[in-house]
TIBASE-562473 format. One record per residue (C-alpha): residue number from 1; residue in one letter; x negated, y negated, z negated. Coordinates in steps of 0.2 Angstrom, whole numbers, plus 5000, padded with zeros to 4 digits. Example, Ala and Ser with C-alpha at 12.3 -4.5 7.8 and 13.67 -1.06 7.14 Angstrom:
REM residues 2
@i = 1 aa = A east = 4938 north = 5022 up = 4961
@i = 2 aa = S east = 4932 north = 5005 up = 4964
END
This chain:
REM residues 405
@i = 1 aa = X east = 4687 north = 4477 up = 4535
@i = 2 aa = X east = 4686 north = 4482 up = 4554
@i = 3 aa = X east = 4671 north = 4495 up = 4555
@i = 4 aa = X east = 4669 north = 4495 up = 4574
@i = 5 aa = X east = 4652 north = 4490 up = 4579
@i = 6 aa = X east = 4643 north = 4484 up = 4594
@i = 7 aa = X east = 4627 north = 4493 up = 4596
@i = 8 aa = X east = 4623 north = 4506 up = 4610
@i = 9 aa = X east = 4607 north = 4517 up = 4612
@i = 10 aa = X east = 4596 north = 4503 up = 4618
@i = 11 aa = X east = 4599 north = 4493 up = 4600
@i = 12 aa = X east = 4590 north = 4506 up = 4591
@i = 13 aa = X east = 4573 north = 4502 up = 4590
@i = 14 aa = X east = 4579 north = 4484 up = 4584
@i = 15 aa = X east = 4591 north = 4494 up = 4571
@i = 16 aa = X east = 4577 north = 4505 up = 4563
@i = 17 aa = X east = 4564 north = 4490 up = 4560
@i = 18 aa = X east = 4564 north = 4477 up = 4548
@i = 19 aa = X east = 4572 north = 4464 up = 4561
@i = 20 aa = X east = 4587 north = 4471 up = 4557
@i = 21 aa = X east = 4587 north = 4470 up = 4541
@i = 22 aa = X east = 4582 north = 4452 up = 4539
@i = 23 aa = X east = 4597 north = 4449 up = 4555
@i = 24 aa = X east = 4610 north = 4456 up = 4543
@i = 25 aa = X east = 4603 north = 4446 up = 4528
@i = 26 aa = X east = 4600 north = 4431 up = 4532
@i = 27 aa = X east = 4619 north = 4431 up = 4540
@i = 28 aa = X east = 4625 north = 4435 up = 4524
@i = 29 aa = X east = 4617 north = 4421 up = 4514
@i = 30 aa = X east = 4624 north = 4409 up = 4528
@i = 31 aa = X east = 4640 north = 4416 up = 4524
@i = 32 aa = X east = 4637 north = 4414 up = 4504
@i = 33 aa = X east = 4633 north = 4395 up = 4506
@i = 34 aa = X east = 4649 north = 4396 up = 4518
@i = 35 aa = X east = 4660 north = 4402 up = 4502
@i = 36 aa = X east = 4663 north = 4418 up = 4514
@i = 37 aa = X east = 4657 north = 4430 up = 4502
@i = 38 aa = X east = 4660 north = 4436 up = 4484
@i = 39 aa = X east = 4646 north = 4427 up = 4478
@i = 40 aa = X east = 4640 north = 4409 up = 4474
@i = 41 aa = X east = 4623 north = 4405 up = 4477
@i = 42 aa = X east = 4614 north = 4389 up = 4467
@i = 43 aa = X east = 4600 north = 4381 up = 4473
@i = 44 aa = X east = 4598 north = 4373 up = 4458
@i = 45 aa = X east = 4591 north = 4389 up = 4450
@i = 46 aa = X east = 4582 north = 4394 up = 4462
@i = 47 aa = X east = 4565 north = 4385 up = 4457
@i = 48 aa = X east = 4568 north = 4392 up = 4438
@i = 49 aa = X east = 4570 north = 4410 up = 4445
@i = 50 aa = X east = 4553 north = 4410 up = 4455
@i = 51 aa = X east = 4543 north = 4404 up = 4438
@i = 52 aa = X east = 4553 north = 4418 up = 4429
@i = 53 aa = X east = 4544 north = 4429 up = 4442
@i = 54 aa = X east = 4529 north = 4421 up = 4441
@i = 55 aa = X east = 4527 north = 4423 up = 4423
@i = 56 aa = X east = 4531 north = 4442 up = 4424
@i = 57 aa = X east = 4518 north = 4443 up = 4434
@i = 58 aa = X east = 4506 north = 4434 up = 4424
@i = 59 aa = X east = 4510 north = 4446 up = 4408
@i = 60 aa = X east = 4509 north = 4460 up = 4419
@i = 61 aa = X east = 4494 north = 4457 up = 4431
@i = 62 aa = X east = 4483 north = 4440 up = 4424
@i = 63 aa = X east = 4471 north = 4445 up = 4436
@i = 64 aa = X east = 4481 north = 4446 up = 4450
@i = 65 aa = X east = 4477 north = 4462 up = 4454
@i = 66 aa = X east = 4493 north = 4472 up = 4459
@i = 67 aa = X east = 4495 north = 4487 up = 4468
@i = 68 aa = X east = 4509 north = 4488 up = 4481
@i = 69 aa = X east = 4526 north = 4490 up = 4474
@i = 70 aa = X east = 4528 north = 4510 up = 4475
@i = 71 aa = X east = 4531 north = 4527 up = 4468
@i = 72 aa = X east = 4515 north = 4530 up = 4460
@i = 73 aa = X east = 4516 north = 4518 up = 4450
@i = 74 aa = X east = 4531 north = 4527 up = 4442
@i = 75 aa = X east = 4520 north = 4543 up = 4441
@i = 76 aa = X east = 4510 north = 4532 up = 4430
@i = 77 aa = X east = 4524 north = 4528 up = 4417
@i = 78 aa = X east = 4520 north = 4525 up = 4399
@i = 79 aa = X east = 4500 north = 4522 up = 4405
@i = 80 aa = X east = 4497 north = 4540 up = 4408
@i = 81 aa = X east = 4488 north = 4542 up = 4424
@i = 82 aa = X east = 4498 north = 4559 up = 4431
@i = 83 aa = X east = 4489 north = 4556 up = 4446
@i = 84 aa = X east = 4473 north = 4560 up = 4439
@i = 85 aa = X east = 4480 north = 4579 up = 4436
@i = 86 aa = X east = 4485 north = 4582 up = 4454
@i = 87 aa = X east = 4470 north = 4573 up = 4462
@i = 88 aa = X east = 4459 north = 4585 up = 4449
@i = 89 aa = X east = 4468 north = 4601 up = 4457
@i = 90 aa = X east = 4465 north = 4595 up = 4475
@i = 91 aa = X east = 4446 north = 4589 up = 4473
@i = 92 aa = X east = 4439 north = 4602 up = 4484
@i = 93 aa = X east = 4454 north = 4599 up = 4500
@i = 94 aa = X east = 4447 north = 4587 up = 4514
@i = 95 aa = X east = 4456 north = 4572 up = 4514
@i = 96 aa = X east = 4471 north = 4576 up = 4528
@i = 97 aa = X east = 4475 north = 4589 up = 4516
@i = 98 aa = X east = 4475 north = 4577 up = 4502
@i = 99 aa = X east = 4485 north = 4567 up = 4508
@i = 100 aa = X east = 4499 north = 4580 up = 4515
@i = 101 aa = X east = 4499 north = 4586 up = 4498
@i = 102 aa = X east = 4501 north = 4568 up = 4490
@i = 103 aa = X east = 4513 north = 4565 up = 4505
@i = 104 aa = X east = 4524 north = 4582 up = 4502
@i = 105 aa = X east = 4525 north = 4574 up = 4483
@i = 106 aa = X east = 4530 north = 4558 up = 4483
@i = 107 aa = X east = 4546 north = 4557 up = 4500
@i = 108 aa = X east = 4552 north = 4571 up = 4489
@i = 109 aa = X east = 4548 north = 4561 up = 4472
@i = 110 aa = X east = 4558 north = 4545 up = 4482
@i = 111 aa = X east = 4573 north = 4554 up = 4489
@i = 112 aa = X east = 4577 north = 4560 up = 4470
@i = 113 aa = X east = 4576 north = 4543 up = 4464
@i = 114 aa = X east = 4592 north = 4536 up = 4466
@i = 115 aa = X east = 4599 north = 4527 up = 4450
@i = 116 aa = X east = 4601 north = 4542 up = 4435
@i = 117 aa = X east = 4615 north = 4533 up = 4426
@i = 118 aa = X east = 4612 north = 4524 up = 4408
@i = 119 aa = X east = 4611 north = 4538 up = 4397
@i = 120 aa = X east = 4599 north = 4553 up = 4406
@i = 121 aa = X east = 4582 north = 4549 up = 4401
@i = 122 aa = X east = 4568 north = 4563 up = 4403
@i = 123 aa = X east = 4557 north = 4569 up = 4388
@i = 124 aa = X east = 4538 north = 4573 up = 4392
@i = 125 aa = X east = 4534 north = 4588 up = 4380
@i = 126 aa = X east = 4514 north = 4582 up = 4381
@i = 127 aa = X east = 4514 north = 4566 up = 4376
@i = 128 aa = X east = 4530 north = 4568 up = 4364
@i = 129 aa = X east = 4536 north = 4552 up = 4376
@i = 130 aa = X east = 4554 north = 4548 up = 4384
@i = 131 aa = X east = 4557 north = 4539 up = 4400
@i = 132 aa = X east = 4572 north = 4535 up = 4410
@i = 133 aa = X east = 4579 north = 4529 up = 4427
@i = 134 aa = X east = 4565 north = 4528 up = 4439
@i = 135 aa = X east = 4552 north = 4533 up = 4427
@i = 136 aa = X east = 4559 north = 4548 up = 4421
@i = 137 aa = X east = 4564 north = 4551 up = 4438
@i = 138 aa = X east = 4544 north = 4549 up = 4445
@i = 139 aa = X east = 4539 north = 4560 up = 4430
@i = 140 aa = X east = 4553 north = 4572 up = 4430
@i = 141 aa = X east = 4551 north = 4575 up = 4449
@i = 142 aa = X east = 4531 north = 4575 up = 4448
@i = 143 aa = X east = 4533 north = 4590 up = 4435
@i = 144 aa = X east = 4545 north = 4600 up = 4447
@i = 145 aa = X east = 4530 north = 4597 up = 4464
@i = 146 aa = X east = 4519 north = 4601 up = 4449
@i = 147 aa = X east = 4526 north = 4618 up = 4444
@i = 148 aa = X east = 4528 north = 4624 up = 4462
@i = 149 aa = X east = 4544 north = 4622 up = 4462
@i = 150 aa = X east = 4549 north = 4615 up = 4480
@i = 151 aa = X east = 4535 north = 4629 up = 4489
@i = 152 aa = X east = 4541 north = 4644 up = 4494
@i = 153 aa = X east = 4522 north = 4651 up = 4492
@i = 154 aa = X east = 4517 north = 4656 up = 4475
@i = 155 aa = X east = 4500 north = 4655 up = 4483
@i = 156 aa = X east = 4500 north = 4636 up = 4488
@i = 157 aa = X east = 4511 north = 4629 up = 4474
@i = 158 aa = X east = 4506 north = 4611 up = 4476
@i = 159 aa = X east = 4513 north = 4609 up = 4492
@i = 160 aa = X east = 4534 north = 4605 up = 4498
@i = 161 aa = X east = 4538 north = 4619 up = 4513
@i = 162 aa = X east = 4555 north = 4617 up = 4523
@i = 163 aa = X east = 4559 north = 4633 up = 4516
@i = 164 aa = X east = 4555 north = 4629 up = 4499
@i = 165 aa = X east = 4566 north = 4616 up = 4499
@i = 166 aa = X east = 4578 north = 4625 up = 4507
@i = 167 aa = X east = 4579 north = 4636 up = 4493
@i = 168 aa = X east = 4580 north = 4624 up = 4479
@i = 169 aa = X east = 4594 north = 4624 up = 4467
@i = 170 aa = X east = 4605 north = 4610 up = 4457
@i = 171 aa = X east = 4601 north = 4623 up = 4441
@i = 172 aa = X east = 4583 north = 4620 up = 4445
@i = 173 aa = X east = 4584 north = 4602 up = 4446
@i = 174 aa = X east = 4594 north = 4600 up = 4430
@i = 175 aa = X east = 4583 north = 4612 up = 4421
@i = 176 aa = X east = 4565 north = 4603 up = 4424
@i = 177 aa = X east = 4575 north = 4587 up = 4423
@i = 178 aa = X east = 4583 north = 4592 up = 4407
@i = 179 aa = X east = 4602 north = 4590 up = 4412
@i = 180 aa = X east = 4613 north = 4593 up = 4398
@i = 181 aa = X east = 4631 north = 4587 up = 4394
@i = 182 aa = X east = 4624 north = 4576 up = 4381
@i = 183 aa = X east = 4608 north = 4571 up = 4395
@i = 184 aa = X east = 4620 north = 4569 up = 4411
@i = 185 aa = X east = 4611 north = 4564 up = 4427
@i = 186 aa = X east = 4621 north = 4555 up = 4440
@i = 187 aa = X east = 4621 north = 4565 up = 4458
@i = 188 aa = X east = 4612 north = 4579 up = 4457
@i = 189 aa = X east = 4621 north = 4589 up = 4470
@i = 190 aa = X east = 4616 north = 4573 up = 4480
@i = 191 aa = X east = 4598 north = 4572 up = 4476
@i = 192 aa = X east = 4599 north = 4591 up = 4480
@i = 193 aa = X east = 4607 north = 4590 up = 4498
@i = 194 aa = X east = 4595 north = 4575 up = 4502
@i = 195 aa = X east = 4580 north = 4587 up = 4498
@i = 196 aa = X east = 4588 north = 4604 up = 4508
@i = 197 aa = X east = 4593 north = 4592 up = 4520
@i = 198 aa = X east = 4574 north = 4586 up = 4523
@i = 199 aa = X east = 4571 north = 4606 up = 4525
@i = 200 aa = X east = 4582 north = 4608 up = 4539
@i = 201 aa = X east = 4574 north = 4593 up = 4545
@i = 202 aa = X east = 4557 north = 4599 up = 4546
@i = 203 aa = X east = 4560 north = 4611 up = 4553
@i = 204 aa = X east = 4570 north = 4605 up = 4566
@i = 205 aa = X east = 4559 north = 4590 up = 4568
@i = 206 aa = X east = 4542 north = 4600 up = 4574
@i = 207 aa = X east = 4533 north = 4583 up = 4584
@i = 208 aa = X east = 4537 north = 4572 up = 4568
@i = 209 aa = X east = 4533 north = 4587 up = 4554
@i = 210 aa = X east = 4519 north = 4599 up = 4563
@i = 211 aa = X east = 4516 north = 4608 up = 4550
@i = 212 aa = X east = 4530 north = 4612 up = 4540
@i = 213 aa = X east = 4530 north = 4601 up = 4525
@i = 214 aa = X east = 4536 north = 4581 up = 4524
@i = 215 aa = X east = 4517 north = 4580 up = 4521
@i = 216 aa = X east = 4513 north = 4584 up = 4538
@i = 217 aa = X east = 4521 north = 4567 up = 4543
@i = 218 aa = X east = 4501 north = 4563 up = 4541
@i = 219 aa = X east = 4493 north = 4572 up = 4556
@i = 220 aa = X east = 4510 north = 4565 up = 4567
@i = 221 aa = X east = 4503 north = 4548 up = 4563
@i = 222 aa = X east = 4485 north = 4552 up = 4567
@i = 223 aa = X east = 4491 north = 4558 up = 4585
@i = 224 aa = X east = 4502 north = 4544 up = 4588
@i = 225 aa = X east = 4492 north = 4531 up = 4582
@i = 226 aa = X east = 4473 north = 4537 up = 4577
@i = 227 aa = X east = 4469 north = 4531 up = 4558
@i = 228 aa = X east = 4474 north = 4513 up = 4564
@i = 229 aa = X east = 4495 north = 4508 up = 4561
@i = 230 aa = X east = 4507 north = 4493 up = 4556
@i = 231 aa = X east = 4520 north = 4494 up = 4540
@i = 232 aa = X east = 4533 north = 4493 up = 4553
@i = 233 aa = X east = 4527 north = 4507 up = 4562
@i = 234 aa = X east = 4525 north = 4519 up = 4549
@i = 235 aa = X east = 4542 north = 4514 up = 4542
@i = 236 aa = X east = 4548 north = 4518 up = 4561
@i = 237 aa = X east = 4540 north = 4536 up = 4559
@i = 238 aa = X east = 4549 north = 4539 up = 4541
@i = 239 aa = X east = 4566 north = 4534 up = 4550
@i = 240 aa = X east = 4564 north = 4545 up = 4564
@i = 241 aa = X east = 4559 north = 4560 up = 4552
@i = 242 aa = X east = 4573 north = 4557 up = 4541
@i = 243 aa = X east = 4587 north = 4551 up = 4549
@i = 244 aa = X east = 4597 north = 4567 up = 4547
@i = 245 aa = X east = 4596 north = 4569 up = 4531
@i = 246 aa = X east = 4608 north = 4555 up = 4525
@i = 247 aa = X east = 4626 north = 4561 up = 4521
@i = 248 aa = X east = 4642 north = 4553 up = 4531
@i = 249 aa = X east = 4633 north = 4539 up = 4539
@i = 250 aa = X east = 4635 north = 4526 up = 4553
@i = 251 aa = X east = 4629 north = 4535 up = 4569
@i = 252 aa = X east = 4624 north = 4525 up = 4587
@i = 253 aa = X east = 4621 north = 4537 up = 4601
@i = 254 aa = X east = 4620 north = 4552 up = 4590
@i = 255 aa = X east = 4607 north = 4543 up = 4577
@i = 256 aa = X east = 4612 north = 4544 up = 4561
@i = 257 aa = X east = 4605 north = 4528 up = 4555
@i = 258 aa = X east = 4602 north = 4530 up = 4537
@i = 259 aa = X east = 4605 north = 4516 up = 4525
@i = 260 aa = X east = 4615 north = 4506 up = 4537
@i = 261 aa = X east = 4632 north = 4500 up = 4535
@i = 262 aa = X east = 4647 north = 4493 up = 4545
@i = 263 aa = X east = 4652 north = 4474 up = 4539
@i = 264 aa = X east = 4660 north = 4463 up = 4552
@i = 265 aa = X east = 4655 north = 4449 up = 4546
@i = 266 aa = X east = 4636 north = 4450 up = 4551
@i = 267 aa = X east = 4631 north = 4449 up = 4572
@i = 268 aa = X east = 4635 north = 4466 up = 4579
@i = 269 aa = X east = 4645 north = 4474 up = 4566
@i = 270 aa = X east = 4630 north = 4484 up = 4553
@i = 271 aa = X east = 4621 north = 4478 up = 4540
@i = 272 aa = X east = 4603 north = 4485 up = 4539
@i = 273 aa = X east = 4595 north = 4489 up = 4521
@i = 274 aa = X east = 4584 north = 4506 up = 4525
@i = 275 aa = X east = 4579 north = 4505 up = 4505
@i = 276 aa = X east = 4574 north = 4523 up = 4500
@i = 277 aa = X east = 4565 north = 4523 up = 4518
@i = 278 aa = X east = 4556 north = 4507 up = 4513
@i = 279 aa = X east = 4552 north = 4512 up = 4497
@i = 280 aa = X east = 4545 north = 4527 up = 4506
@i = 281 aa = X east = 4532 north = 4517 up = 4516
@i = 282 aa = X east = 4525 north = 4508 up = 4505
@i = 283 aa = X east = 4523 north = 4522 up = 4493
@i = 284 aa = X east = 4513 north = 4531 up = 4509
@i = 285 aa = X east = 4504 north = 4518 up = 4509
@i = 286 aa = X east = 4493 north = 4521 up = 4495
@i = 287 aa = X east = 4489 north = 4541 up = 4501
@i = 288 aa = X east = 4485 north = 4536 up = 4518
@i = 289 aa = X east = 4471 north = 4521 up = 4512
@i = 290 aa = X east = 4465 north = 4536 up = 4503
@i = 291 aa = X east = 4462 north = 4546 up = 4518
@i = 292 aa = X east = 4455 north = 4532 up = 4530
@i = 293 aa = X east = 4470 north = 4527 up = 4538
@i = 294 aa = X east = 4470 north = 4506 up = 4541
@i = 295 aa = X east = 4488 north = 4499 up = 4539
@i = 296 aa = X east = 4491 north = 4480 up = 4541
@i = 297 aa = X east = 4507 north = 4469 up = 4543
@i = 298 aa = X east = 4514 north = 4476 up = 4528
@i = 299 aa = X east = 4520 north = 4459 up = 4523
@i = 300 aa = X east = 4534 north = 4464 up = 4541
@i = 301 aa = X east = 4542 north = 4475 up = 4528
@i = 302 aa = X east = 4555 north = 4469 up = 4516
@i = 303 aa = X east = 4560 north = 4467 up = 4498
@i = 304 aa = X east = 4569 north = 4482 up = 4491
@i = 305 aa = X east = 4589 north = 4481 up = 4490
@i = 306 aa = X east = 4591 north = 4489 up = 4476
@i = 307 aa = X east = 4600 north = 4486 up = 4458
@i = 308 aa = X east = 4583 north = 4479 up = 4448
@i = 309 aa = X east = 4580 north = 4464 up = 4461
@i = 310 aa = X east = 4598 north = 4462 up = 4464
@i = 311 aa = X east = 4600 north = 4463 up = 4446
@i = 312 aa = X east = 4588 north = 4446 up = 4442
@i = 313 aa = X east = 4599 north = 4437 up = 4456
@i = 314 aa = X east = 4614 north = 4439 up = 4446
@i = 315 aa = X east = 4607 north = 4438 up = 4428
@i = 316 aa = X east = 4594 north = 4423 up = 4431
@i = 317 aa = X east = 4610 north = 4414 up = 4439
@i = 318 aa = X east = 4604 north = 4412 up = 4457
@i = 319 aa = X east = 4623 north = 4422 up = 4463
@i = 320 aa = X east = 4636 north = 4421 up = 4453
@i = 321 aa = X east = 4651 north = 4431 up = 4455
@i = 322 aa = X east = 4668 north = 4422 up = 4462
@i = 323 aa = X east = 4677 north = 4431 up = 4453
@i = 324 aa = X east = 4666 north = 4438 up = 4436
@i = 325 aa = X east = 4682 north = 4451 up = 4435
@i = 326 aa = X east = 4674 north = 4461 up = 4446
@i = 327 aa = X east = 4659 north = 4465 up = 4437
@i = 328 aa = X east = 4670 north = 4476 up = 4426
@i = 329 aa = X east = 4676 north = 4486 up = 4442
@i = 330 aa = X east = 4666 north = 4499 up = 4448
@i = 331 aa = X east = 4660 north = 4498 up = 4467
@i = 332 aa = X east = 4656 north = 4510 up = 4481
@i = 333 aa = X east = 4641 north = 4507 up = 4492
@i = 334 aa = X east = 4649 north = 4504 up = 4508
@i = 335 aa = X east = 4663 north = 4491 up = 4498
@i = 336 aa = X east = 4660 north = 4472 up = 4505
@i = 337 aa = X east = 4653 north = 4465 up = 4488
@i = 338 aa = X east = 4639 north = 4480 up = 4486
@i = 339 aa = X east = 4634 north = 4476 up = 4505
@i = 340 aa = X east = 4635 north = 4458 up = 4501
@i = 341 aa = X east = 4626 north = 4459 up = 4486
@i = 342 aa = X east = 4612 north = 4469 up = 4495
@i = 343 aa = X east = 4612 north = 4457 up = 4509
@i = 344 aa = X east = 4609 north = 4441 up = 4498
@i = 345 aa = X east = 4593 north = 4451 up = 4487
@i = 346 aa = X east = 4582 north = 4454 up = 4504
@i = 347 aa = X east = 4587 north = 4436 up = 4510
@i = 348 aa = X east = 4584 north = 4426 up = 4492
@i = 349 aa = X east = 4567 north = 4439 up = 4489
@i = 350 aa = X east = 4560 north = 4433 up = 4504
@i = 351 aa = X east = 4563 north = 4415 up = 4498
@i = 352 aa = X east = 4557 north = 4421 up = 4480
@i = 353 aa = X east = 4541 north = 4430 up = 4490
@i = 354 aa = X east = 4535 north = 4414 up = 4500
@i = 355 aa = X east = 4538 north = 4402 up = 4485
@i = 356 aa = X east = 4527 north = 4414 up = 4473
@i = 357 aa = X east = 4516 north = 4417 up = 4486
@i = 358 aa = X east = 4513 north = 4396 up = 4486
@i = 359 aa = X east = 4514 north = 4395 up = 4469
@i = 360 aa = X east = 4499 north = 4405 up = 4468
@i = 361 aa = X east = 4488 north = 4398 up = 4483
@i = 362 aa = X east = 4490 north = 4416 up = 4491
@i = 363 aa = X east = 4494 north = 4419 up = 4509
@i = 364 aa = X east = 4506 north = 4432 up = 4514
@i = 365 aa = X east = 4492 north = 4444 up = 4520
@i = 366 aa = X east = 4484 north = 4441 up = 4504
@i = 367 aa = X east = 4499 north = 4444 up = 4491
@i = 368 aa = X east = 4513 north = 4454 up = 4504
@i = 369 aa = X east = 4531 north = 4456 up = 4495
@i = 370 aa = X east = 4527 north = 4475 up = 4492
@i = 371 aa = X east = 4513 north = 4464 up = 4478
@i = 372 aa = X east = 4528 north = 4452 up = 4471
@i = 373 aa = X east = 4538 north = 4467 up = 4470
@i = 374 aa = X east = 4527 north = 4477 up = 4460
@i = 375 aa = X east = 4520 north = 4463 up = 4448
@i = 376 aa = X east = 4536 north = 4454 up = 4448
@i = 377 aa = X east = 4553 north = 4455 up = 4452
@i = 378 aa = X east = 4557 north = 4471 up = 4450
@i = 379 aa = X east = 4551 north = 4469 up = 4432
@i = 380 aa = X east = 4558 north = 4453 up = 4431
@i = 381 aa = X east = 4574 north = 4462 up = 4435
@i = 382 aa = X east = 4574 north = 4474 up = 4422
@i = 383 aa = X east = 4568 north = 4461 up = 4410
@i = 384 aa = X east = 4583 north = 4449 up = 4414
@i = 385 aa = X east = 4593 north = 4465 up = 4412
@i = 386 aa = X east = 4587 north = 4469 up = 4395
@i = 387 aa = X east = 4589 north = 4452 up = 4388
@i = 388 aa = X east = 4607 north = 4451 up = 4391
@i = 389 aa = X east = 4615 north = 4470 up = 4390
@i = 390 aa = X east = 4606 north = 4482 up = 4376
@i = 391 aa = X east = 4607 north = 4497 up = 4390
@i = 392 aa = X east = 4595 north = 4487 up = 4402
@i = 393 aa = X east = 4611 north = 4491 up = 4415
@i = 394 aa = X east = 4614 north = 4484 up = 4431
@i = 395 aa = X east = 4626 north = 4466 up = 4429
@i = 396 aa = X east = 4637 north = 4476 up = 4444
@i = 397 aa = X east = 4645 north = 4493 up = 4442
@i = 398 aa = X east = 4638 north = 4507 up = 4458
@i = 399 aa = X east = 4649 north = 4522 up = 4461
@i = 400 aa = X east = 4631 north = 4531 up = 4464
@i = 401 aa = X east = 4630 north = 4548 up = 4474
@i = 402 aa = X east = 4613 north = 4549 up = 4472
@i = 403 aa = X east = 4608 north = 4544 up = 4491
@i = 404 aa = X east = 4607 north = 4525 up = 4490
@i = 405 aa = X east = 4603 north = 4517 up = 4472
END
């Protein structure tokens, strides 16, 4: 594949907003009905998988009520409310504080989320429970913020400082996650270079992070934009802090650009996904509600690339493989069927979103994908998995460095 791209320094603002990543997607499902990908899309299944979603979210939500598609709802896993634990610790903080602390939590609770493999799973000594992939992950990483273990003052535990994370350890992260030979946890060294990296980067990045900690991303935001912002604007602001934090990336004028990779076939040369930055926003979107803040056209942002919506394309039979060989090959990010595969979920979710949303006489403002994410495709996803593999594995193979999936 050619990786040469188009885009100069004046492309930037379109490349770090949703635009882009719609651009890139919407190409590639052209190219899919095109027979120019790896993948076959039918139509045919298309109503069938929008009911499948439907009924998830009826067994999971019969009231409708569903929280935005975020981390705390991981921190919540097994229907043990964590958050009640932190919030009791920080009653007596004002709200800014509040949320830097719940802020300083979950961007480092996100960036060690990348898939853990099919065989780590993470065993909670109080309630005697075991939890894998992303819910061990929330609860694993909620007991290292918990411990103190990402400040560097024993003081202030509850909090995540540049230095502190600067000074975390792989031995730390294997011990609190449990990391053993017989408990292996894909990428650590990577989820430990994202998190020293966001050190660096906070320390660097004084305007974005005033006071030291990711957390601090709040009182840049009430600077910028008083308590009043857009999704898209606060996704912007969790680019900009983090961009340099991301391994090997595409750069444009300098920027490292994140989750952004090179693929010819799409207009410009880059296919945009921003996945752990979006999944960041939308779980900062919970703490900041909490403090006052008022944030609206969330429905801008969209659905999550990632292996559990992805997954329910390939196991409902929406995508098919060309050729079904390749689902026994493993696959790097940047290889044309992972980026095509990535392309077609944000594209076929935001059919899957507007059709749900229909279904059940909601507008967009009203039900937002970061609502059919959480209460249905997602756990659609892992559902479809479970029903055809007994790991509940993704249908396609990810060479995972811990930075992406």
């Amino acid at each position: 594949m050619n990786n040469s791209h188009t885009y100069s320094a004046q492309d930037l603002d379109f490349l770090l907003s949703p635009l882009a990543i719609r651009q890139s997607a919407e190409k590639i499902l052209e190219l899919t009905k095109s027979g120019q990908t790896h993948f076959h899309y039918h139509d045919d299944q298309f109503e069938p998988v929008v009911d499948y979603v439907i009924e998830v979210i009826r067994q999971n939500y019969p009231a409708l009520e569903i929280p935005f598609h975020s981390r705390w709802g991981h921190f919540r896993a097994g229907g043990i409310d964590r958050v009640k634990i932190l919030q009791e610790q920080i009653q007596n903080f004002d709200a800014l504080e509040k949320a830097r602390i719940k802020l300083d939590l979950v961007i480092t609770s996100v960036l060690l989320d990348a898939g853990a493999g099919n065989v780590w799973s993470f065993h909670e000594q109080s309630t005697q429970k075991d939890f894998a992939r992303s819910e061990g992950l929330g609860v694993a990483s909620f007991y290292l913020f918990m411990e103190g273990a990402l400040s560097d003052n024993a003081d202030k535990p509850l909090q995540a400082t540049a230095k502190g994370l600067q000074n975390l350890t792989a031995q730390k992260i294997s011990e609190v996650f449990q990391v053993s030979p017989q408990n292996p946890l894909v990428g650590v060294e990577g989820r430990l270079s994202l998190l020293r990296n966001l050190g660096k980067t906070i320390t660097d990045k004084k305007d974005l992070f005033p006071g030291g900690r990711p957390g601090s991303l709040v009182d840049y935001l009430h600077l910028r934009y008083g308590k009043k912002l857009t999704g898209p604007q606060l996704l912007r602001a969790v680019l900009d802090g983090l961009c340099e934090i991301w391994p090997g990336r595409v750069k444009v004028a300098g920027v490292n650009l994140g989750d952004i990779w090179n693929y010819s076939k799409v207009p410009g040369g880059l296919a945009a996904f921003h996945k752990l930055s979006q999944w960041m926003t939308y779980s900062l979107i919970e703490p900041l509600l909490e403090a006052g803040f008022e944030i609206t056209e969330v429905e801008k942002l969209t659905g999550l690339a990632e292996y559990r919506n992805g997954g329910l394309l390939l196991d409902r039979g929406l995508i098919s493989l060309k050729d079904p060989g390749m689902a026994e090959q493993s696959h790097r990010p940047d290889s044309e069927l992972i980026i095509e595969w990535r392309g077609l979920t944000v594209s076929l979710l935001d059919r899957i979103g507007q059709q749900v949303q229909t279904k059940l006489n909601k507008s967009p403002s009203e039900f937002p994908l970061a609502k059919v994410l959480e209460g249905g495709t997602w756990w659609a996803g892992r559902k479809a998995a479970k029903a055809l593999r007994a790991d509940s594995s993704p249908p396609l193979k990810i060479e995972s460095d811990g930075t992406v999936f």
